[in-house]
C-alpha positions as CSV (number, residue, x, y, z in Angstrom):
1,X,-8.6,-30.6,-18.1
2,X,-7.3,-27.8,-15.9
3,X,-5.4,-29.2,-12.7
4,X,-6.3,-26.1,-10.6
5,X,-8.6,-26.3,-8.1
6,X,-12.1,-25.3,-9.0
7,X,-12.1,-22.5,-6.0
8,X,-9.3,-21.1,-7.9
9,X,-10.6,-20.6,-11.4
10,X,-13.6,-19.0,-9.8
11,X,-12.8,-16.8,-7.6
12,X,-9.8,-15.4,-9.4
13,X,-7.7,-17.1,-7.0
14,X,-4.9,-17.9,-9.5
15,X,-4.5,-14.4,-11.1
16,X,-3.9,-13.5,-7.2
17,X,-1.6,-16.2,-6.1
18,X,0.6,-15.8,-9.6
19,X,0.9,-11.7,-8.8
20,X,1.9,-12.3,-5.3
21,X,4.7,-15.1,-5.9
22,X,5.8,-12.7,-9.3
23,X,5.9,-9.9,-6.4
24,X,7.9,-12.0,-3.9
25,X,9.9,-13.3,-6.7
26,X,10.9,-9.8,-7.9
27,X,11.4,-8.3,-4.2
28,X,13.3,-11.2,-3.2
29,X,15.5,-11.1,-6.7
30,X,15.8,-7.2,-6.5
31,X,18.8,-5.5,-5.4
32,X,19.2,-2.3,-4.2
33,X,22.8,-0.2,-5.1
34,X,24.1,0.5,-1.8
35,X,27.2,2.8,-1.4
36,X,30.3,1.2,0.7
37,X,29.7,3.3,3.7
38,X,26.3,2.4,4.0
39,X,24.5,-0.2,6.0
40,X,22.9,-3.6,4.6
41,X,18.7,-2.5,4.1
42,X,16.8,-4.1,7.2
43,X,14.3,-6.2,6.3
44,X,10.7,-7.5,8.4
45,X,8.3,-9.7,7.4
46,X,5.3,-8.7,7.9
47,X,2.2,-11.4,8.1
48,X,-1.5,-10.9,7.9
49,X,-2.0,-8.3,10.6
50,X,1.4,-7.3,11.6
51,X,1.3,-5.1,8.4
52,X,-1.5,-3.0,10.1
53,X,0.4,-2.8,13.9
54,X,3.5,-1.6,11.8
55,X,2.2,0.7,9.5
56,X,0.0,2.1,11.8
57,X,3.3,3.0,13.8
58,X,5.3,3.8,11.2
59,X,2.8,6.4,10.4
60,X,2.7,7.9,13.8
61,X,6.5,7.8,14.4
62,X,6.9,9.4,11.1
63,X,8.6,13.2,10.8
64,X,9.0,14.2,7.4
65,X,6.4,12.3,4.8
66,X,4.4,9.6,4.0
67,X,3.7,8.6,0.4
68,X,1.0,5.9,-0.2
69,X,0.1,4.0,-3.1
70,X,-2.7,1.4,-2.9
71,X,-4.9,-0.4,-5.0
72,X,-7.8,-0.4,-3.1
73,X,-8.6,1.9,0.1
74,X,-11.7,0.7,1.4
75,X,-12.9,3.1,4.7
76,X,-15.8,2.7,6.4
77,X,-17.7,4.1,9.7
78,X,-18.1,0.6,11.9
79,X,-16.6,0.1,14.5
80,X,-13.6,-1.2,14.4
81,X,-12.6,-0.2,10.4
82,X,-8.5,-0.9,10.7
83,X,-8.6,1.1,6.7
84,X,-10.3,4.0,8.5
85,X,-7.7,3.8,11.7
86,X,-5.2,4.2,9.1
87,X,-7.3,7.2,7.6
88,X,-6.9,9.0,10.7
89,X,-3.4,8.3,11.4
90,X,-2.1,10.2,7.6
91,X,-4.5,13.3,8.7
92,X,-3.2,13.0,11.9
93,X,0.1,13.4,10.0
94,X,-0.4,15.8,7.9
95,X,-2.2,17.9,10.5
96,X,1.7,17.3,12.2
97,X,3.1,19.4,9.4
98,X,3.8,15.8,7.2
99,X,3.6,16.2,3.4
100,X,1.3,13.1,2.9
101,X,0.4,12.0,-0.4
102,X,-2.2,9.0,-1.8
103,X,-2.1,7.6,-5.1
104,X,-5.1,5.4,-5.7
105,X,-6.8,3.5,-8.8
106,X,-9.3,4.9,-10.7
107,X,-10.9,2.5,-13.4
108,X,-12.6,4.7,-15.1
109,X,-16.0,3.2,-14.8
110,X,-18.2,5.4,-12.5
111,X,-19.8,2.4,-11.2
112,X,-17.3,0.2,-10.2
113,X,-17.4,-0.7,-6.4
114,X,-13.4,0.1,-6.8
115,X,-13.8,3.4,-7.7
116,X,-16.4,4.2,-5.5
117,X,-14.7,3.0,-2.3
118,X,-11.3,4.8,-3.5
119,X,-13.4,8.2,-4.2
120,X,-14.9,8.2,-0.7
121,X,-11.8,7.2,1.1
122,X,-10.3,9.8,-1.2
123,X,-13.0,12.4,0.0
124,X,-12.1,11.7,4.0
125,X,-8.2,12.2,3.0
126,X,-8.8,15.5,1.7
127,X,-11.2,16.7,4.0
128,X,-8.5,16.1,6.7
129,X,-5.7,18.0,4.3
130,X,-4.1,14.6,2.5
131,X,-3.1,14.7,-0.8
132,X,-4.6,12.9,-3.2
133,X,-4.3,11.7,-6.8
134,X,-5.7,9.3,-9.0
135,X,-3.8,7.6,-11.8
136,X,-4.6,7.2,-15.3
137,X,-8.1,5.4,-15.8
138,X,-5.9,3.6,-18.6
139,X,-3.5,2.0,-16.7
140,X,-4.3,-0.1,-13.8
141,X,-2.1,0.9,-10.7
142,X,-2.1,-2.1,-8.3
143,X,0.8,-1.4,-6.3
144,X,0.6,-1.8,-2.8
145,X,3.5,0.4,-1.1
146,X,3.8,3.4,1.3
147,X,7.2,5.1,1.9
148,X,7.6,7.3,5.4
149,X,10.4,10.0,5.7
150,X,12.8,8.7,2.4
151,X,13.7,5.7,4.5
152,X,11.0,3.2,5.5
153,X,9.4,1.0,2.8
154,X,6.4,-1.4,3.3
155,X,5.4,-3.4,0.2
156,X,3.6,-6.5,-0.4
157,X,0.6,-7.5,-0.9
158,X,-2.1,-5.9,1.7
159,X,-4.7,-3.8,0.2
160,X,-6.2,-0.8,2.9
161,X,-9.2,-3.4,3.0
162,X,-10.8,-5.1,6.5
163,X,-10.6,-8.2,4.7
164,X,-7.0,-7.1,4.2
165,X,-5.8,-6.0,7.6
166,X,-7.7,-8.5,9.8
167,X,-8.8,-11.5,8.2
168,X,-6.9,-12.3,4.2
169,X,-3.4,-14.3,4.3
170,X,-1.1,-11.3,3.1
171,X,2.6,-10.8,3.3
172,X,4.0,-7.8,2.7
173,X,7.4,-6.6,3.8
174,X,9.0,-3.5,5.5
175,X,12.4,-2.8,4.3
176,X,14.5,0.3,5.6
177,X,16.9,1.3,3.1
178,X,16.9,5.4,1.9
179,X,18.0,3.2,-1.4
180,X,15.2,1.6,-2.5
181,X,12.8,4.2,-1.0
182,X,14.3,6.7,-3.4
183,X,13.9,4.3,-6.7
184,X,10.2,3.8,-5.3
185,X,9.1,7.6,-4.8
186,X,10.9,8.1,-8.2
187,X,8.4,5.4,-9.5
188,X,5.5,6.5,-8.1
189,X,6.4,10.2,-8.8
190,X,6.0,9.2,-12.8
191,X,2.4,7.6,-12.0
């Protein structure tokens, strides 16, 4: 008999819960090289929707770049759409001079709701003068991580969903350290 709860085994729960501790587990365990001269990285927890207040402002205060990488970028037109206010804010960058950039996940499948919310979103970036790429249709990209000006890193485990940004439990962090921001553009750079 499986001891999980039924709620869990349905609704993919599990999966979910196991990725997020493995992700806390390895942020929490990872250490950045940090040169003797340097200061300690800064690290903020960020709950539910404090991710969206400070990425939204880190986005806005930004001067040189912003480099996104989400699993799932869902825009829409209602009022209120928190994924679209953050839409606006990396056009409003780029049209600031900003090199922004968006990596999103493309399954492959030309049906899938994923793909089809990612392509639109992807559409809207463009239009306002975002770069955008896709990663391999092979590989599944779910990394959830945005990097502004070489310094500022917010990871965790918010999707650009409303679910997301107003109503999921998510925890993500924002770490400042030019250190690990590096080893993540590297990484995404290779996607």
């Amino acid at each position: 008999m499986n001891p999980l709860p039924l709620h869990w085994r349905r609704a993919g729960h599990f999966a979910r819960l196991v990725a997020t501790l493995l992700l806390a587990t390895l942020v929490l365990s990872f250490t950045v090289p940090v040169a003797a001269s340097s200061s300690s990285p800064t690290v903020t927890l960020l709950k539910n929707g404090d991710y969206l207040d400070a990425l939204v402002q880190g986005i806005r205060k930004a001067r040189r770049s912003v480099l996104c990488s989400c699993y799932l970028f869902k825009t829409g037109t209602g009022r209120g759409n928190q994924p679209r206010r953050i839409a606006d804010e990396l056009i409003r960058a780029r049209q600031r001079g900003l090199a922004v950039t968006v990596i999103m996940e493309d399954e492959g499948r030309r049906r899938d709701p994923l793909n089809a919310a990612n392509h639109v979103t992807a559409a809207l970036l463009r239009s306002g003068g975002v770069t955008v790429r896709f990663d391999s249709p092979w590989v599944t990209t779910h990394a959830k991580v945005v990097v502004i000006d070489s310094r500022y890193v917010y990871l965790g485990s918010h999707n650009l969903t409303q679910s997301a940004l107003t109503r999921n439990n998510e925890l993500s962090l924002l770490i400042d350290s030019p250190a690990l921001a590096a080893e993540v553009t590297g990484y995404l750079d290779r996607l």
